[in-house]
N, C-alpha and C positions, 0 to 999 in steps of 0.2 A: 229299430229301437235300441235303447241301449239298457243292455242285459247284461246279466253276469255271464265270464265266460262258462259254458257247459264245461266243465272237467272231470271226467270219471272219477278222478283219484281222492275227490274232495271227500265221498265217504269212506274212501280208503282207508284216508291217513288220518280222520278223522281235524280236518284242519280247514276253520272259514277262511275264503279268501272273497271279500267282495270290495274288488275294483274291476271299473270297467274299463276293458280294454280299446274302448272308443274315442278321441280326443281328436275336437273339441266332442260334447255329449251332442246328441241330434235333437232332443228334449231340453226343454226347459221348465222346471228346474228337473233335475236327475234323482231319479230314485235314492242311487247309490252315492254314496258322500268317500273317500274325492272322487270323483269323475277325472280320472289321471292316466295315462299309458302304464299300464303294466310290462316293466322291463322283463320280468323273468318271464312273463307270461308267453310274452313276443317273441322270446328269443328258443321258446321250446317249439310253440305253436307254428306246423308251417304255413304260410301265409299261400289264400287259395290263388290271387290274381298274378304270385309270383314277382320278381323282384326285378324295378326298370332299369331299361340296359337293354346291351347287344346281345343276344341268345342264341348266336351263331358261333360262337367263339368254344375253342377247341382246350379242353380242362384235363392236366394228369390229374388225380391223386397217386399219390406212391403211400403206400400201404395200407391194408385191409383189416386192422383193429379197430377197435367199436371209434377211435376217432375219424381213421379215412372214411370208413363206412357212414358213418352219421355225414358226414360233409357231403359225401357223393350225393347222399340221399337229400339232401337240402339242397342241392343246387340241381339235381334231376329233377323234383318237386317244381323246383322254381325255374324251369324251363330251361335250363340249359342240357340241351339231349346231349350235346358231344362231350358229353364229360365219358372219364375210363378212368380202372382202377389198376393199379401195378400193386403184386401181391408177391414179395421172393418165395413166402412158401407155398406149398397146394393147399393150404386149405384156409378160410378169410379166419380172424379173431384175435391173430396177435395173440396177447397175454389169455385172453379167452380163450380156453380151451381143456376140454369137458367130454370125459370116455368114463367107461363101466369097465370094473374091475369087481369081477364075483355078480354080488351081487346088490352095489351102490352104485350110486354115480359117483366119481372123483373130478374135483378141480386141479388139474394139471398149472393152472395159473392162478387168478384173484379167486378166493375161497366167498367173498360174499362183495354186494354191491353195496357202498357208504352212501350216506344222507339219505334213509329211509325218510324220512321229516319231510323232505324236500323235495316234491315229485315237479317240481318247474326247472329244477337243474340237475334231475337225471334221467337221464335218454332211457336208460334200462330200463328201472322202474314204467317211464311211460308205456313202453311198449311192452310188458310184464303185464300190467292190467289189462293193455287195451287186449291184447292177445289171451288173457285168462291165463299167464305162466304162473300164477301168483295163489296162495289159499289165503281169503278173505276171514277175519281183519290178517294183516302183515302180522310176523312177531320179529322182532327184532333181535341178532343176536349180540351176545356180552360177553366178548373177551377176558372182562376178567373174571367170570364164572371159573371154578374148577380146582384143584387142588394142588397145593407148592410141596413141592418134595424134595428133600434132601439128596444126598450125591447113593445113601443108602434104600433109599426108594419109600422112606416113612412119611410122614406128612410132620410140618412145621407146623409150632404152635398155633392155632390159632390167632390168638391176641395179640401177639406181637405179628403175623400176615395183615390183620386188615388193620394196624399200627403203620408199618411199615409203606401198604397200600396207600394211606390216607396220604400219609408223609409227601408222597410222593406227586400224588395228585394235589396237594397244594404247593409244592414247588409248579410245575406243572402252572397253574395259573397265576403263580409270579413270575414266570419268565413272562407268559405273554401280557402282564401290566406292564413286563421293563419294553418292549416289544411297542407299546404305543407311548413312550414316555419320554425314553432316551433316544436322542439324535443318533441317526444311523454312526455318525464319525465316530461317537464315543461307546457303540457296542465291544460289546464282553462275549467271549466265546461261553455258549449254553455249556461245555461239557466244564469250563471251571466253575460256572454259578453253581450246579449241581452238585458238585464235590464238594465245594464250601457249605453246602444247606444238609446234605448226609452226612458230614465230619462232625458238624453241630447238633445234628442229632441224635448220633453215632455216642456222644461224650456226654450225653444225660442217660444214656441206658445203662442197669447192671452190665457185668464184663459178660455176663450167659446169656444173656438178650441181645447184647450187643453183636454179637459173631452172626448169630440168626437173621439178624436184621439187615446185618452187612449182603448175607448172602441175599437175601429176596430183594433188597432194593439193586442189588447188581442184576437181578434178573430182571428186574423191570423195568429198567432202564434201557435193554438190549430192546425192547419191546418202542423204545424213539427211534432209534437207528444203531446200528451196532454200533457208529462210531459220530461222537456226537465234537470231535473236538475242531472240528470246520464248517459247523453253524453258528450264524454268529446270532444273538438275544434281539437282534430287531427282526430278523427273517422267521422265527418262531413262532408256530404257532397262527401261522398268516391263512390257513385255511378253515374257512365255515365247517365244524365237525356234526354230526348228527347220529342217529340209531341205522346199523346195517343190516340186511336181510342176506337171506339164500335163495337162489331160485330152486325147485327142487327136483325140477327134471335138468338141469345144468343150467349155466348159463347162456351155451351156444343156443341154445334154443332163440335167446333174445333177436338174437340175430338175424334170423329168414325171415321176420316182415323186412327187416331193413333192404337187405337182399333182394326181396320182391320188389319194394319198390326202382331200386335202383335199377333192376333186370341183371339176373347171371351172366348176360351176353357182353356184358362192361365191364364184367372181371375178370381179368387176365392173371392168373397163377402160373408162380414157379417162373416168374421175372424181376431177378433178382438187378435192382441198378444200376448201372458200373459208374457210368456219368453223365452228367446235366450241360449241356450249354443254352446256355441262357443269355440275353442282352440283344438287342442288336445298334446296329447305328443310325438308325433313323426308325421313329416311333412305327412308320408305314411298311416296314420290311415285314416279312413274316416268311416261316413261321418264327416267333420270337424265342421258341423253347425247343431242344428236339432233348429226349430221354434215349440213353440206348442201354441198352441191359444184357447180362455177361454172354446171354445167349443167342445174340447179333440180332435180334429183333429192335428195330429204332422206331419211336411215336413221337410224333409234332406235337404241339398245340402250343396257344399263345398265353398259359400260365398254368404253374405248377404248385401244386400243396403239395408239401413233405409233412407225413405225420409219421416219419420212424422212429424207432427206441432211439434214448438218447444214447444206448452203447453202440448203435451202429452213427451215429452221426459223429460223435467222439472217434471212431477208426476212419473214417472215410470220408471224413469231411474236406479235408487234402487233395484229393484225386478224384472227389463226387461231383464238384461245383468249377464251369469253367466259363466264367473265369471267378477265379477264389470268391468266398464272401467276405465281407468288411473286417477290419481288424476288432470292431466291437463286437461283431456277431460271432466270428472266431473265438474272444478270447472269453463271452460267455455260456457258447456249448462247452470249453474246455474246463468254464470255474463248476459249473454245474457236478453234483457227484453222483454216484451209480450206485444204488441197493442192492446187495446179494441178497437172497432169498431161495433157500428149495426144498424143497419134499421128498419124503419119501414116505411110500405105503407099502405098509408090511402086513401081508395075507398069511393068516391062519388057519391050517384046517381043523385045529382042533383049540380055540381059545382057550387062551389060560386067564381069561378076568369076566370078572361079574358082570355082566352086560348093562351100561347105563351110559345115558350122555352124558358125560362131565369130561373138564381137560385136566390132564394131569401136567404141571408145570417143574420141570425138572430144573432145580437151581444149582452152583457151586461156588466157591468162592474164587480169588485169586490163584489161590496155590493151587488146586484141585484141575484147575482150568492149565493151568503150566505141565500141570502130569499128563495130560491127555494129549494123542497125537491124532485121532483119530476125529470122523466128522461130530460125534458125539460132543465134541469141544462146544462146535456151535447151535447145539438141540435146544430150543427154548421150549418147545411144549412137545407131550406126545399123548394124543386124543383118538378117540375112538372117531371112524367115521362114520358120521352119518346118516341114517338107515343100513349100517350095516352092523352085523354080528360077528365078522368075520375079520374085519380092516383096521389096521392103529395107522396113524399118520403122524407124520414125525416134522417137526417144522425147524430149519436150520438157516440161521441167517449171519452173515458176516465173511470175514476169510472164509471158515470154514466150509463154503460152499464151493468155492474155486479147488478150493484142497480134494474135498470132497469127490468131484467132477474127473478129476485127474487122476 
């Protein structure tokens, strides 16, 4: 008959969804109004009969972040046993990645999972509920919760913070109106519209509001990308945003259904890639792929998914792929740009702050930012962890992390 799909998550998130995922409907007339395929539905749901085709065919994936991992697991689902995963480090997660320090758990990589709203296009989420990783309803967290603080460590005005806040979040949705408006030929680099919209608002404040203002929207600004003057105003803003949660036994957790289903025995750790040859000269040759990896271990199969970071494809994509990839494909891993991002947690045994959750936002201006040599240059927030008593966490992104590192 044709029903609604059963989804756990619908008391979740507290969100109707009634379309049925049946087409054409097997009744007439249907319950349900439209009787349509559910796109997102389809594409989370894995299908039980599996997907037609040859199921003998021999599948890498190269990397074991929640992207390889979900693919493995959809195409082992869907009957293809000879899939395998190549993993350079020992342990599968990629950016996920989630240990105990004292007495919290800390995110070593993604601090929370985005599009809580949206449990059809997040893998995590799904497998959060269906596993019970989750405290029922969700809370979702808010970045800009917390308090802006001066280079002196006092708190900024109020009035002129969520002033300067608004300000910002309505440029913010004027880049993404020019974004569907204006013809890609005639975009404007985001980091000049933004200067031009904070100089103009910069020029109605008193001169003593004015310096304040300068500083917090410098800091919230770091909070787009550290460096916003190689996005251009049509590429802005191009992703569906929603409410993000924590998991709160870590993230990795998400992970071991996926893992079961795929079977530990198809993942191969600490094979790191050297080179792909791929192609061959007649469709019927085989094998069409062989991978071989630094540590002389070589696997056939006749297609390959790459779901590496795009700083390992920008180094290695010269010497990974033989024979090279297209000049188009080349020259857009090359346009693509790379986020610094990093952490640091700092354990105390004997704290020196009032224990409460709230983030403390450390802002500075131009000149302030020039005196500094140290990674502190690039600290945008530093917040209490967690469930813990004990833990501050320091969030640094930009140069300053490469600097940092070194």
């Amino acid at each position: 008959p044709c029903t609604k799909p059963n989804i756990e998550t619908e008391s979740v998130i507290h969100e109707k969804k009634d379309i049925c995922v049946y087409s054409p409907c097997p009744k007439d007339p249907c319950p349900i109004e439209p009787c349509v395929p559910d796109i997102a539905s389809q594409g989370s749901i894995i299908p039980e009969e599996g997907i037609p085709g040859k199921k003998d065919v021999s599948i890498i994936v190269i990397g074991a972040g929640i992207a390889g991992l979900s693919c493995a697991q959809r195409l082992v689902t869907a009957g293809f046993r000879k899939t395998i995963v190549l993993e350079a480090e020992d342990r599968p997660g990629g950016r996920i990645h989630s240990g105990w320090l004292t007495d919290a758990i800390i995110e070593k990589g993604r601090d929370w999972c985005e599009e809580m709203t949206n449990p059809f296009r997040n893998h995590i989420l799904q497998l959060g509920v269906k596993n019970r990783l989750f405290n029922i309803p969700l809370s979702g967290v808010d970045p800009s919760q917390g308090l802006l603080l001066g280079t002196d460590c006092t708190p900024l005005p109020l009035p002129v913070s969520f002033m300067a806040y608004n300000h910002i979040a309505e440029i913010i949705k004027q880049i993404e109106c020019i974004r569907t408006k204006v013809p890609p030929t005639q975009s404007d680099l985001v980091d000049s519209y933004i200067g031009v919209r904070v100089n103009q608002m910069l020029k109605r404040l008193p001169a003593n509001m004015a310096m304040t203002a300068a500083r917090i929207l410098l800091g919230l600004k770091s909070y787009l990308s550290p460096s916003m003057r190689n996005v251009v105003s049509d590429s802005f803003g191009a992703f569906a945003t929603g409410a993000s949660f924590r998991i709160p036994l870590g993230s990795l957790g998400a992970l071991a259904p996926i893992i079961t289903d795929i079977s530990p025995k198809r993942i191969h750790y600490s094979k790191q890639v050297l080179n792909i040859r791929w192609g061959t000269v007649i469709p019927e040759q085989h094998p069409r792929a062989v991978v071989k990896c630094r540590d002389g271990s070589v696997y056939t199969g006749e297609y390959v998914v790459i779901t590496c970071p795009l700083g390992v494809l920008k180094n290695y994509m010269k010497t990974m792929f033989c024979p090279p990839l297209s000049p188009a494909k080349t020259e857009a891993i090359a346009s693509l740009q790379v986020g610094h991002i990093g952490k640091v947690f700092l354990e105390y045994e004997q704290p020196f702050w009032v224990w409460r959750e709230t983030r403390i936002h450390q802002h500075w201006n131009d000149d302030e930012l020039c005196k500094r040599n140290d990674f502190t240059r690039g600290m945008i927030a530093l917040e209490e962890l967690s469930g813990s008593e004990f833990v501050l966490a320091a969030k640094i992104r930009g140069s300053a992390v490469e600097e940092w590192k070194n």
